[in-house]
N, C-alpha and C positions, 0 to 999 in steps of 0.2 A: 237391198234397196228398200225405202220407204217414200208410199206415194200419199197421192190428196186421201181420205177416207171416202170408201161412196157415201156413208150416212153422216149426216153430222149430228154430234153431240148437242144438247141445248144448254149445257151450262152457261150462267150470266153471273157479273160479279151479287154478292152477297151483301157487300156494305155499300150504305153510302159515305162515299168517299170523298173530302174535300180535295179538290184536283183531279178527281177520278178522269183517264182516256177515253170512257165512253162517246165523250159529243167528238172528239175527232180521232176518233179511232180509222176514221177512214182514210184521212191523210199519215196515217202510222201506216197503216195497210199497205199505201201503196209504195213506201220502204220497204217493204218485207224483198228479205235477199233472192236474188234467183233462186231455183234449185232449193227453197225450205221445203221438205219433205222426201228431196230424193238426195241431193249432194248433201246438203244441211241437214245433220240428222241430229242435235243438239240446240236446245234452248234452256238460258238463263236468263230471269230477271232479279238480280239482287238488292231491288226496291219492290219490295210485290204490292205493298198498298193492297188496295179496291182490285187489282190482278185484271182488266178488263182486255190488257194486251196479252195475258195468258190465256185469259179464257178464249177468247179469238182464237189464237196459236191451236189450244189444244181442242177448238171442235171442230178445226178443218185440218190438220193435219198432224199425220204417225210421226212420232219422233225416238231416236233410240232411248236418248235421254231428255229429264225436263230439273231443271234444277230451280227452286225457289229460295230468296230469304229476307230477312228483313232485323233490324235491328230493334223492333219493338218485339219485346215477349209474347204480352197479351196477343199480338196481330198473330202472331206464328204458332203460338198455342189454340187460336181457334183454326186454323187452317190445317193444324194436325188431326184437331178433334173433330172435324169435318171428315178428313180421309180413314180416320181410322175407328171413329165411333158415331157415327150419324144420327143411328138410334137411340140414343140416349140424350145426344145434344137435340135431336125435336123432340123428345119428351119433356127434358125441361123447358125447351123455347114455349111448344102449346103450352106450359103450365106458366111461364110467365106472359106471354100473350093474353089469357085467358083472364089472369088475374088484374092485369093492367087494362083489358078493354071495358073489365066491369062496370070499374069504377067512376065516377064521375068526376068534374075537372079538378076536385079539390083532392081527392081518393088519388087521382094517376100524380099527381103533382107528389104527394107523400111516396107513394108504392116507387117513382125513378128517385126519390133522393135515398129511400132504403135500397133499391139496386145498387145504385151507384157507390152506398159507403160500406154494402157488402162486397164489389166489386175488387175497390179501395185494400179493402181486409185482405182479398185472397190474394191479390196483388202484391201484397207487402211482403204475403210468404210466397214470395215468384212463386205459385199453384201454378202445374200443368193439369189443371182439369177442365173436365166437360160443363162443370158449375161456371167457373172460368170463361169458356168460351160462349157460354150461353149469355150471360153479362154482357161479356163484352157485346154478341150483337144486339141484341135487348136495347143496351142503354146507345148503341149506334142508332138504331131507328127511332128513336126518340128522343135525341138528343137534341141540341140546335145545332141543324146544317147538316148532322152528321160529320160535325166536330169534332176529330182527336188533340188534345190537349191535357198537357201535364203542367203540375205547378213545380214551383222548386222543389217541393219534397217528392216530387214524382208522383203525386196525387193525380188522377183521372178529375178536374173541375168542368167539365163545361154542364151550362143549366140544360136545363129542360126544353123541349120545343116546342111548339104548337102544332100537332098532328091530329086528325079527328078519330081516323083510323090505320092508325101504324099497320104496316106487315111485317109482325116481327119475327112468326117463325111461317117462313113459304119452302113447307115440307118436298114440294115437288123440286126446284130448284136446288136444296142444299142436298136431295139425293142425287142427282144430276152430278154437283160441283162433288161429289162423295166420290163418284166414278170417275170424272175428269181424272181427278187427283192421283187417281190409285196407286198408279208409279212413278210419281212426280216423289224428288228428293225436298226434302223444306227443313231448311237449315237457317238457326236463330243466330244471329251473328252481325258485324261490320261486313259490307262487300265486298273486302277483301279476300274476304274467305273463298270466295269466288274463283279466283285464281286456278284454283287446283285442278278446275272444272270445265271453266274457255278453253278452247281449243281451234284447230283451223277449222272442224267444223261446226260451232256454234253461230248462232246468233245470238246475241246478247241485248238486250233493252234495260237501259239503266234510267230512273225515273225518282231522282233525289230528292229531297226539298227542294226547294224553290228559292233562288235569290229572292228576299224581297226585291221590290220595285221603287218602295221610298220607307221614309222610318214611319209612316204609319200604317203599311200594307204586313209587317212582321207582326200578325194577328196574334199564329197561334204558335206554340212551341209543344213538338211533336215527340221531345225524348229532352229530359234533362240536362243534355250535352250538348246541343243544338250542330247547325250546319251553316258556317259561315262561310268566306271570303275562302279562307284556307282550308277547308274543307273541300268547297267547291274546286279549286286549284291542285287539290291532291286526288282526288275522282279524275280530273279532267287526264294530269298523267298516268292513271291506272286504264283509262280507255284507252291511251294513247299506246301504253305497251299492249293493252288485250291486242289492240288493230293491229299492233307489229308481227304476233305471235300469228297473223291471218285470221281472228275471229272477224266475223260483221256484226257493228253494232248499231244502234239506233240510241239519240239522248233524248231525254225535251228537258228543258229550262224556261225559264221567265225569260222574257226579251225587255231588257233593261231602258230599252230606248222609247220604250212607252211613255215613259216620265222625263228621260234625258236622251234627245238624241246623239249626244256627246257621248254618252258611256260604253265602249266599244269591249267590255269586259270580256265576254263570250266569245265574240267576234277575235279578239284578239288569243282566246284562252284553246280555243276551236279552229285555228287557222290551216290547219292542214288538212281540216273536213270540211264537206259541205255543211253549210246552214242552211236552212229555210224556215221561213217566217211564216205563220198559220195563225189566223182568227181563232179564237178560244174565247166562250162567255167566262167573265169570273164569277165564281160561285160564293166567294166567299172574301169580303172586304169588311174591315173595322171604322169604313165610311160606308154609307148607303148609297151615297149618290154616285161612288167611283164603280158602282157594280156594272158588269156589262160587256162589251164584245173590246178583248184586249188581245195581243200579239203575245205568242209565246216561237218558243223557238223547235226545229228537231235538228238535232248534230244528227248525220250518216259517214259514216267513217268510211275514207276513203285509200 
């Protein structure tokens, strides 16, 4: 049997994350399956992102297993080197911290475009290292938005931000998220891989891209291969046979009907589950003035 923990853990996500569940993590929350920590003794999210619906999971409650993954390298390479080398990745964070708060606005402007095409570099030779994942969060906190975005050649482009003082390496926190982690599985892959894992006692949180919501809202592009219409359609029947196998799952999506109340995509793709509709700020639009308090959706599989 596995119950609530009495203490909890303080880990919080690490990055900032475009899309990140922090602002409605609480309407995630109150999905959570009966019985997560004593029938439900498994959890999978094979979109881990910013992970804020993990970290939740795992500082209030024991689970046998904790399965993570995600089909960006770099995302999955610093979550390794979080759980398996801490110490070295805030040595290098303090030393890039350090360097980057020195300098003044023309200095920090130079110092992220040399992170970023050192990043590029290691990138190219898929590196699984701590230099790696140190970059990676480096150029996350001082990026614009906290922006992941590749170009065609798979290049890491987004500019620079305007931060006065980034936190880029919060020693307390990624030793936290070091512990979280410790027997969490993190696996670099498509979702599918997933599979082998759901079972009836899982819960599962699947957290894709995002439909756009019109042709100006497909800002950024997250992975080379992108996530369309049939992508989304072939997710929706992987959740569909997880739910058959008895997993419980949780989705969230864009709620299309923001911009078209005619487009019944979801509604129709999701029909055998509940929907509900939930207020989300948008964090991140390629209009300025479309930014703001918009409808996204949670599938719970029923």
């Amino acid at each position: 049997m596995f119950f609530l923990k009495k203490y909890k853990n303080e880990a919080s996500p690490f990055l900032k994350w475009a899309g990140g569940k922090s602002q409605i993590l609480g309407e995630i929350r109150q999905k959570y399956p009966e019985g997560l920590g004593v029938s439900v003794t498994k959890y999978a999210e094979p979109f881990i992102g910013g992970g804020a619906v993990l970290f939740d999971v795992l500082n209030n409650y024991t689970l046998k297993n904790v399965y993570i993954s995600d089909i960006n390298h770099e995302l999955i390479n610093t979550y390794i080197s979080i759980r398996d080398n801490v110490s070295d990745l805030i040595k290098i964070l303090g030393e890039l911290e350090s360097q980057y708060l020195s300098k003044d606005e023309e200095g920090r402007k130079k110092e992220y475009y040399l992170n970023r095409t050192r990043f590029n570099a290691l990138k190219a030779e898929s590196s699984d290292s701590v230099e790696l994942a140190a970059l990676f969060i480096a150029l996350n906190h001082t990026c614009f938005n906290g922006l992941y975005r590749v170009n065609s050649k798979g290049n890491f482009n987004v500019p620079q931000g305007s931060y006065k003082n980034p936190k880029i390496c919060d020693r307390k926190n990624l030793i936290a998220v070091s512990s979280a982690l410790k027997d969490v599985e993190i696996v670099w892959g498509n979702y599918k891989l997933s599979k082998s894992f759901i079972d009836e006692n899982t819960f599962a949180y699947f957290d894709p891209p995002y439909r756009p919501l019109n042709s100006t809202s497909n800002f950024t592009s997250y992975a080379q291969d992108g996530f369309g219409d049939k992508e989304q359609i072939e997710l929706a029947r992987f959740i569909d046979l997880m739910s058959e196998c008895g997993s419980f799952i949780i989705a969230s999506n864009s709620d299309p009907t923001n911009f078209d109340p005619k487009d019944d995509f979801f509604d129709k793709l999701y029909s055998k589950h509940s929907i509900k509709r939930i207020d989300a700020t948008r964090a991140i639009n390629s209009i300025g003035v479309n930014r703001g308090c918009v409808r996204e959706l949670l599938i719970v599989t029923e």
